[in-house]
N, C-alpha and C positions, 0 to 999 in steps of 0.2 A: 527543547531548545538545544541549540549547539555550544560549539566553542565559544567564539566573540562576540555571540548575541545573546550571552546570558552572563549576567553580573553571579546570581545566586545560588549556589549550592547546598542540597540538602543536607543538614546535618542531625545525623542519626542521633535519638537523645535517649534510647534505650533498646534490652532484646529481650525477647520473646522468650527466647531459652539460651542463657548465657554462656552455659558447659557446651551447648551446640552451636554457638559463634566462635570460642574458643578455639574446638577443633577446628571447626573451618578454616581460620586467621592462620591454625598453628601446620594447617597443611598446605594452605597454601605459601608462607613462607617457603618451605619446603620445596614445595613445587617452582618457586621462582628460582632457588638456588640451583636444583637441578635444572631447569629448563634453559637457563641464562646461559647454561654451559656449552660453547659452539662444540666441543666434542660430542656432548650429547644429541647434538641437532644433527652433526657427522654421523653417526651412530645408526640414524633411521634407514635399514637395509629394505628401503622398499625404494622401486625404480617407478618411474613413467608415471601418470597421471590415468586413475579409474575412468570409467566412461559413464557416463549420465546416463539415465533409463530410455532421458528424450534429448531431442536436438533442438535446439530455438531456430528460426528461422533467420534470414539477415532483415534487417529494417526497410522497409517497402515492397518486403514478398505478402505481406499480409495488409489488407484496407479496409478500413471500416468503408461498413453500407448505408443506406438505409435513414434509421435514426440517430443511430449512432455515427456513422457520417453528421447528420445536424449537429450531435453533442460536439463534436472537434471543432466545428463551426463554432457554437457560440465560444468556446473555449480561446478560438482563433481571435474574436472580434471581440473577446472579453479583455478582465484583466492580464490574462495569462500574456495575450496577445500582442498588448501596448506596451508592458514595462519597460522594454528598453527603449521608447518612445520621449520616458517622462520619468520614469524612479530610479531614484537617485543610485540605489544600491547596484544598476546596472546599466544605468548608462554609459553610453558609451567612454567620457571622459574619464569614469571609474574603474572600466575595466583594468587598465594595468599600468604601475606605477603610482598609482594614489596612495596618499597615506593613511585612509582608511582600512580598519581589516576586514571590513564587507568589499568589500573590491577584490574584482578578480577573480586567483584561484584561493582565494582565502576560506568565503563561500559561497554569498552569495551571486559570483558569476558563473562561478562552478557549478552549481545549482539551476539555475536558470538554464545556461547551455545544456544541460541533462536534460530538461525535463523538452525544449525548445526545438532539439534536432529532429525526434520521430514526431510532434506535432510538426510541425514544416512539413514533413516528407509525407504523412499520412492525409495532410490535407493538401499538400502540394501547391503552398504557399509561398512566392519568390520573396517573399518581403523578408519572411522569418527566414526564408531559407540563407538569403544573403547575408543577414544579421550572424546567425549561426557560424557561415564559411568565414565574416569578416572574423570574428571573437575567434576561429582557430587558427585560423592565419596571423593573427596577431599576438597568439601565445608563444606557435609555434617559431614563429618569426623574432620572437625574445628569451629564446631558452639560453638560460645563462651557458655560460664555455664548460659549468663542470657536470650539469646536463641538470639543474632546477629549473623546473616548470614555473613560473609565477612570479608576483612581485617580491620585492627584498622588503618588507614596510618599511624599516629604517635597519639602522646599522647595528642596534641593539638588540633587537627581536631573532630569538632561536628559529632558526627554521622547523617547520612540523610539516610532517607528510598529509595527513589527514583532508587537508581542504582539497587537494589535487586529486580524489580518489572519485567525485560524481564529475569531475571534467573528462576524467580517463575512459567512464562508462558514455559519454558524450561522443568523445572521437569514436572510438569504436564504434559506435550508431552509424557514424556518417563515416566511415571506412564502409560498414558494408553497406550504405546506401548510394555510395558513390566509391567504389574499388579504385578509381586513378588517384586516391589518397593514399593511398595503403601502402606505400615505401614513407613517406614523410612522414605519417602518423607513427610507422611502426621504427621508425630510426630515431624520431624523440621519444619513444616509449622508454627506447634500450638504455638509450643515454641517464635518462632518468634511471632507470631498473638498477645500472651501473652505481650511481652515485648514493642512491635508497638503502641499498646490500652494502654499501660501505660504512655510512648513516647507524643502518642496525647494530651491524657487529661492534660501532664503536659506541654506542647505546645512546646516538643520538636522532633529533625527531622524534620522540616519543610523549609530548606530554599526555592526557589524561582521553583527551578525545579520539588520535589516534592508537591507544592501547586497547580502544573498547570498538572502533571501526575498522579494523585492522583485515576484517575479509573483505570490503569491498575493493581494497589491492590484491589480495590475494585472485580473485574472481578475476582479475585484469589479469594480473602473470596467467592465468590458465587458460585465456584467452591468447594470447602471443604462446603461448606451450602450444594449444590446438593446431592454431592457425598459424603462426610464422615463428618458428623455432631457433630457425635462423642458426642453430648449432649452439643456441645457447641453453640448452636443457638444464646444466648444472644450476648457471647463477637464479634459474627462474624456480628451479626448486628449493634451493637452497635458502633465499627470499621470503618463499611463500612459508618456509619452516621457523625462520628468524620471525617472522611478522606472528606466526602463532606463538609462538614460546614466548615472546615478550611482549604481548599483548594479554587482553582480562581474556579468563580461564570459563569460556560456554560452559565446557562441558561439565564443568562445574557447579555453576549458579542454576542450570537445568536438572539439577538432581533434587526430588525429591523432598530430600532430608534440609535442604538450605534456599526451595522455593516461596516466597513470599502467600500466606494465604489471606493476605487483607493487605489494606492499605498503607502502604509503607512508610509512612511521615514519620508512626512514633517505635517502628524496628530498627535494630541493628543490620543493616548489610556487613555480612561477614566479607565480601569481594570489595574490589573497589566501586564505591556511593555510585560512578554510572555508569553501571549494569543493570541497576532499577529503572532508568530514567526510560521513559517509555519510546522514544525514539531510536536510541543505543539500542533496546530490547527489539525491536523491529529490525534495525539492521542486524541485532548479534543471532536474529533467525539464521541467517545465511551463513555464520561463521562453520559449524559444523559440517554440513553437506559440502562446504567447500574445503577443508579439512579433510577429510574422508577420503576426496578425489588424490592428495598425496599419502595420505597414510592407510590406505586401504582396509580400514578399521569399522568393521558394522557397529561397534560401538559406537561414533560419530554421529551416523544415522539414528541409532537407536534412543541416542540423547538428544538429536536433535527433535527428533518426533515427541517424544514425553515432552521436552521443553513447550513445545508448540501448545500441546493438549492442558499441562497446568495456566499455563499464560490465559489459555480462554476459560478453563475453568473456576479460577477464581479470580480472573479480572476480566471475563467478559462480558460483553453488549447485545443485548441480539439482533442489534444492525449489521451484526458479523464481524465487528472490531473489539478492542479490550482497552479499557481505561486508563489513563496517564494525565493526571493533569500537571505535569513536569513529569513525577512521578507517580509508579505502580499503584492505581488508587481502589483498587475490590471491586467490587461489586454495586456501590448505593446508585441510585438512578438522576444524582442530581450532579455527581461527580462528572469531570470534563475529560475526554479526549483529543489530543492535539492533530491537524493537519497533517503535520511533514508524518507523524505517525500511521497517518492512513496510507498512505501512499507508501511510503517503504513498505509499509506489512502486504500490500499485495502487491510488489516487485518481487520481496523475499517469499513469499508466499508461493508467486512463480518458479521461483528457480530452485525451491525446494521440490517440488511437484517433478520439475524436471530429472533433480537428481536422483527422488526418491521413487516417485512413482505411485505416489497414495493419495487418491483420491480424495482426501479429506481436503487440503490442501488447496486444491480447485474448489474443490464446493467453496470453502472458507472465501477465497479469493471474488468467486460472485457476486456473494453474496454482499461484500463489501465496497464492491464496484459500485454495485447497484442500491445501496442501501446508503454506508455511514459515507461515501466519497460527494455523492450529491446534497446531501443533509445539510452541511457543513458550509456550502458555497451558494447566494441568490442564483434565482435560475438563468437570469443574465451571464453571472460568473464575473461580475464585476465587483461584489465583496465577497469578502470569505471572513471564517471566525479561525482565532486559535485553537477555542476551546468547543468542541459540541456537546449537546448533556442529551441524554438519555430522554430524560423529562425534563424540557426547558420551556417556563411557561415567560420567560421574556429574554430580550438578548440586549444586554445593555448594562451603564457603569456602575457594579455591583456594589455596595460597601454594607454589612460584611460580602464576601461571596463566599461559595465551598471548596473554593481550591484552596491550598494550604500555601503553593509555592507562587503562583502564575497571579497576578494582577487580578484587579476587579471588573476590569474591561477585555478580560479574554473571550466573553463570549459575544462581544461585539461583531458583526457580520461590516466588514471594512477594508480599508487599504492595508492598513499594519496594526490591526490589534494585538496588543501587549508587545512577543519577539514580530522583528519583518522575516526569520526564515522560512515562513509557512508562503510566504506571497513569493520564491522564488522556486521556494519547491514542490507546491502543490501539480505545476504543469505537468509535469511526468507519469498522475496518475492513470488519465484516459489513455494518452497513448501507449506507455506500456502495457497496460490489461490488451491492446488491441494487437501491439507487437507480439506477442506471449498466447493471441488466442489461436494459434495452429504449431505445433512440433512436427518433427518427425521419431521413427522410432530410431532407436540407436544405430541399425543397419543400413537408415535412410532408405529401405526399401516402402514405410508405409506413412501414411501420414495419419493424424491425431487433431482432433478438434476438441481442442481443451475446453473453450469457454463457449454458451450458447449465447449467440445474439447475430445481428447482420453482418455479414464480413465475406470479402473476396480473398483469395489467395492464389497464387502463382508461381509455383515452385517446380523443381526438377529433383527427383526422388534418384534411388540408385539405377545404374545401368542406362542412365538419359532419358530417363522417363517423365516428361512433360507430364506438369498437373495442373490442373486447373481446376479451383472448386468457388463456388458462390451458392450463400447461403442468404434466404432470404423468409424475414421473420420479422416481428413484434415484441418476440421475449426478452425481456422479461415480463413483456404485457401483451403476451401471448402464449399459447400452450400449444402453437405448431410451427413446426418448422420446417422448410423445405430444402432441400441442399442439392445441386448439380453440379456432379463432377464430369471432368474431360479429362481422359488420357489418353497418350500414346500407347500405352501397352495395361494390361491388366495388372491389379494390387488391390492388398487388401486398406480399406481406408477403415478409421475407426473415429469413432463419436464418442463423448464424455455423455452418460446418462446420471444424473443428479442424482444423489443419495433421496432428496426429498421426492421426486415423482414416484406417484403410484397408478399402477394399470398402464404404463409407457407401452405403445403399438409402432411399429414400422411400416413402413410400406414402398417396396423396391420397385423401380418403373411400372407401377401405374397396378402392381398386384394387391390382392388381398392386407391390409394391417394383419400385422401378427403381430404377439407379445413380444418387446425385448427380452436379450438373454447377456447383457453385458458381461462383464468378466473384468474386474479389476474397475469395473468402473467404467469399462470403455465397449462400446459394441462394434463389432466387426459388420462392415459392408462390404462384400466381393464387386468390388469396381470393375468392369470389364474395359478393353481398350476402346475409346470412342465414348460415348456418355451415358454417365449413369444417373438417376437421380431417387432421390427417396424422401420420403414423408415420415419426420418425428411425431407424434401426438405424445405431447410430455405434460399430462395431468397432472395436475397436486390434490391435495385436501388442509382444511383448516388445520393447522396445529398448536398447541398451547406450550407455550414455555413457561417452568416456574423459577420466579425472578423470589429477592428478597424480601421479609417482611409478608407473605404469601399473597405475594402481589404474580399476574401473569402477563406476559407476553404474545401476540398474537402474528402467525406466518402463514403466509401461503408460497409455495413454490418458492423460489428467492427471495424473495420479496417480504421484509417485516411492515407491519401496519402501525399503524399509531393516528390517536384526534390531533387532527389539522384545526389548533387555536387560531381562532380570528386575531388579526394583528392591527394594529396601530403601525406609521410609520416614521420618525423624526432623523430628519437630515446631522448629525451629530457633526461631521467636517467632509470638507471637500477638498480635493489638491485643487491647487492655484492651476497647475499646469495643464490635468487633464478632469475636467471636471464629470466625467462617466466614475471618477476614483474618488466614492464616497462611504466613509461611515454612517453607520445604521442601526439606528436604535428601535427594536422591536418591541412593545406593549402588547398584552392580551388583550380583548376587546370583548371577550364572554370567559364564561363561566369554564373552569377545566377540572371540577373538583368533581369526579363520576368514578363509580365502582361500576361494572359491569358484570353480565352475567354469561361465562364463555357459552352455553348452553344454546343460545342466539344467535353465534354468528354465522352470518349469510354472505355468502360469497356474490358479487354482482359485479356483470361484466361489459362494459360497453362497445357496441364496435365504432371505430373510429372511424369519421367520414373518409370516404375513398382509400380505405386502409392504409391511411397516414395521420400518422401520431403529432399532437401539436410540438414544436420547437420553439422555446425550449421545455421540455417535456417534465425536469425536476419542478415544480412549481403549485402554488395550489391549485387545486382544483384542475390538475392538466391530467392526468394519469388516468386510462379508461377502466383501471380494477379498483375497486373499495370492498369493506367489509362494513357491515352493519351488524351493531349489536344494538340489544337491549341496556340501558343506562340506568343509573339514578344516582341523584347529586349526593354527597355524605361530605361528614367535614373532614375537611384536609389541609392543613397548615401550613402557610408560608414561613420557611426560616430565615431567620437575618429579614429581611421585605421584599426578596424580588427573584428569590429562587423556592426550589418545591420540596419539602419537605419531604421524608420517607409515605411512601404511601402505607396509610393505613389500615390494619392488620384486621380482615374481619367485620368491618363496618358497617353501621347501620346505616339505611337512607334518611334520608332527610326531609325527599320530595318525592314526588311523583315518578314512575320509571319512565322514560322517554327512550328510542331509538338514535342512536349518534351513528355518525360513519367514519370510520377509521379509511387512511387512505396511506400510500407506500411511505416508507418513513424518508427517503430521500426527497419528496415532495415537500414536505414540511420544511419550514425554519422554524417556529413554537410549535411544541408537540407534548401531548403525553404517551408515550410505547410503554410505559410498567403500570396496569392498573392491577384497582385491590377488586376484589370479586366480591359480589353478591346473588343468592338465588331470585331469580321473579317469580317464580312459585310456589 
């Protein structure tokens, strides 16, 4: 949760290793006094802005295909699609001047416009598109005289920069989705930019949310540094330096020695308490590598990567995300992950990849697309939960539950369970993965196919080189894929080959498959001018992950499996206004207490009538890949009454062994993904 949509704060009630908070507390004092010091911000003798490994494209050079084309769809005609139709937090009268702090650029309009602009354009919707242009037209049309973005709530309220930072990432979309913006957008930026740098240095705007989000303005000045400089190099670095030095210290809380290794409720945070919160921690991904770009420091990088690596090693999922249920929660499998946290982590995820160039990065990013994004939301897309568990064998009003901070109805699948930020910021997550699935390289001589799945693009590489590529596929429920490119002139094009494929073959107009020979991750194709096209065969094999308690995990290619529990369904509430906007109370309807025997599983694959995949495809029983294992019931404990206990370590059966079938874990709303193991022989 964010600023105005969260009353509660965790407060730390002890540490771990107290001599090792100490230091912490006693350097980082330190570090604010010197940091605080505009000399010392003068002082940074490095010029100009470093250059990303890749180039992101502008917003409608890239389009979903295919299936993914349908997911935008439902997406469109889901909840994502109606909110400013009928909720409250953005409709239209809310947007600016109301005296709520969900209004506007507070956050939740700010949010919504992010996530609203590249769905419109991606699905090229006039309805959302108009919505979109009217909400910037009407900001920009009230930017106060001394260049504030947003409403004033009343007369007493500090201004804070923070809410204004996912509106900024918004304009910007529809700047480069529509360039005759581009003086208007970029003359309220400045104006803003002006009054922010003045804001800093008198150490005002700073409460607690913007000192911990403080790169997603930075990432906006580097955007006007790029693209419209305007002669204003100084104030935009100088900015981007203030917003670090007095903002919460990444490079710090990524280290090591002051990494959180379990659940954070009963540690001392030596930093400030929201740098654990798990959606601060998804955006503070990005603080680094955007750092880096003014201070030309591998250090940056180098902590930003380790950061990345501990976060999923002791607080990861193998849906491909990492646990927060407010806050940083380990490892157990019954523990929740938040919404808005899925979806920043593979924005920041993106643009780490960009800056860095490590393959992990992307993998990560897929896997979470496809995995813990869908899990989370009905296949409709007309409820969503706050919270998703690992192993959730019900979804509904918990008392006790396992979250420590978030309510008992967070894992509710609904219009606003527990906070409403997740209902305006979920929208962003499909389209962005889909804007982010092609770069180029930093010379813009070649282009980069980040992500696999159906998707067109359309861009001009260096020297006016027309490109055109269209990539047509099933994957992630599919293991081929076919790409045709068109150029003007010859260049080398490159593909992302997934760390998990094994035995990966190509095959260049119409020759022999041969082995890949990636490099960094990415395989090189000699495009020639006029078109090319080529044949991916990207096989996987079963893999076992070991989860807690010596329970396992089970993947194929991106894709995590887990038992699709039979469900009950009860109507919990419905809005008055849109009655498609309802809470949903989920029951099990069988049994889910099974150990398994990985030794068994069988991979089985269906083709899909007319090689078109049902829509919407996250959903039971839609998905043409499953896994079948061997089974047998063992006891396993509900805690509190309605959530699932640690699985059991070792277990004996109970019953008879039987055959279950595990299916994509994005298809599921009850599931178990962490079983305990047994031999059948």
């Amino acid at each position: 949760m964010h600023q105005h949509l969260e009353s509660t704060v965790l407060k730390a009630s002890s540490c771990s290793d107290l001599q090792k908070c100490i230091c912490a507390m006693l350097n980082r004092a330190v570090f604010a006094l010197v940091s605080l010091s505009f000399a010392f911000v003068r002082a940074q003798n490095v010029t100009g802005l470093a250059p990303k490994k890749f180039l992101s494209l502008p917003l409608g050079s890239i389009k979903p295909a295919g299936w993914l084309h349908d997911q935008l769809l439902v997406q469109t005609n889901g909840l994502a699609g109606h909110e400013r139709d009928f909720y409250d937090y953005v409709a239209q009268s809310d947007w600016i001047g109301g005296d709520s702090y969900y209004s506007s650029l507070e956050e939740a309009g700010s949010y919504w416009f992010n996530g609203m602009v590249p769905n419109g354009v991606l699905v090229d919707d006039p309805t959302i598109q108009a919505q979109t242009q009217q909400f910037l037209d009407y900001v920009l049309d009230h930017q106060d005289s001394t260049g504030w973005l947003g409403p004033e709530v009343n007369t007493t309220k500090p201004r804070y920069l923070w809410g204004r930072y996912p509106f900024f990432f918004g304009a910007i979309q529809m700047v480069e989705a529509n360039p005759s913006l581009t003086d208007r957008v970029v003359s309220a930026l400045y104006k803003f930019v002006a009054l922010a740098n003045t804001m800093l240095h008198d150490g005002e705007g700073l409460e607690d949310w913007t000192k911990t989000r403080w790169e997603d303005f930075v990432i906006t000045l580097q955007w006007l540094y790029d693209f419209h400089p305007n002669g204003q190099e100084d104030i935009l670095i100088d900015t981007m330096k203030m917003l670090k030095w007095t903002g919460d210290p990444w490079e710090d809380v990524f280290k090591q020695e002051y990494f959180p290794q379990e659940a954070v409720e009963n540690l001392q945070n030596p930093f400030p308490v929201l740098t654990w919160h798990g959606v601060n921690m998804a955006e503070g991904l990005k603080a680094l590598p955007a750092t880096y770009r003014f201070t030309h420091n591998q250090s940056d990088l180098d902590a930003a990567s380790l950061g990345w690596d501990l976060l999923f090693e002791y607080h990861g999922r193998p849906s491909g995300i990492y646990a927060a249920d407010e806050y940083l929660a380990g490892l157990e499998a019954a523990r929740g992950t938040e919404l808005c946290l899925v979806v920043e982590t593979m924005f920041s995820g993106s643009y780490l990849y960009q800056v860095i160039g490590d393959p992990k990065f992307a993998d990560r990013v897929e896997r979470i697309t496809y995995n813990a994004l869908p899990a989370t939301l009905t296949g409709n897309m007309w409820s969503r939960q706050y919270l998703q568990q690992q192993n959730q064998i019900a979804a509904k009003n918990m008392t006790p539950d396992p979250f420590p901070t978030d309510g008992p109805y967070s894992n509710v699948f609904g219009l606003e369970p527990n906070y409403p930020c997740c209902t305006v910021n979920h929208p962003q997550g499909w389209p962005k993965f889909v804007s982010n699935a092609f770069v180029t390289t930093a010379d813009q001589k070649s282009l980069v196919q980040v992500y696999l799945g159906p998707f067109s693009t359309n861009t001009t590489l260096a020297s006016g080189n027309k490109v055109t590529v269209n990539v047509d596929t099933l994957y992630p429920f599919s293991d081929t894929l076919t790409a045709t490119i068109t150029a003007q002139k010859a260049f080398t094009h490159f593909v992302r080959i997934p760390s998990w494929v094994s035995n990966a073959t190509i095959s260049i107009n119409g020759g022999s498959p041969r082995a890949v020979s990636p490099s960094n991750g990415l395989q090189a194709v000699s495009a020639k001018a006029g078109t090319t096209k080529f044949v991916l065969n990207l096989p996987s094999n079963i893999t076992i992950e070991s989860r807690p308690q010596g329970s396992v995990a089970v993947h194929r290619g991106p894709l995590h499996y887990a038992f699709d529990i039979s469900r009950s369904q009860k109507v919990l509430a419905q809005n008055a206004e849109e009655t498609q906007a309802v809470d949903l109370e989920f029951d099990a309807t069988e049994a889910w207490q099974y150990a398994i025997d990985p030794s068994t599983l069988k991979f089985n694959s269906a083709v899909p009538t007319g090689d078109k995949l049902p829509s919407p495809i996250f959903d039971s029983g839609l998905p043409p890949f499953t896994i079948t294992a061997t089974a047998c019931p063992v006891n396993w404990t509900i805690a509190g009454d309605t959530f699932a206990a640690a699985p059991p370590t070792s277990p004996a059966c109970v019953g008879p062994t039987t055959d279950i079938t595990l299916w994509p874990f994005g298809a599921t709303k009850l599931r178990i993904g962490e079983f305990p193991t047994f031999e059948s022989t």
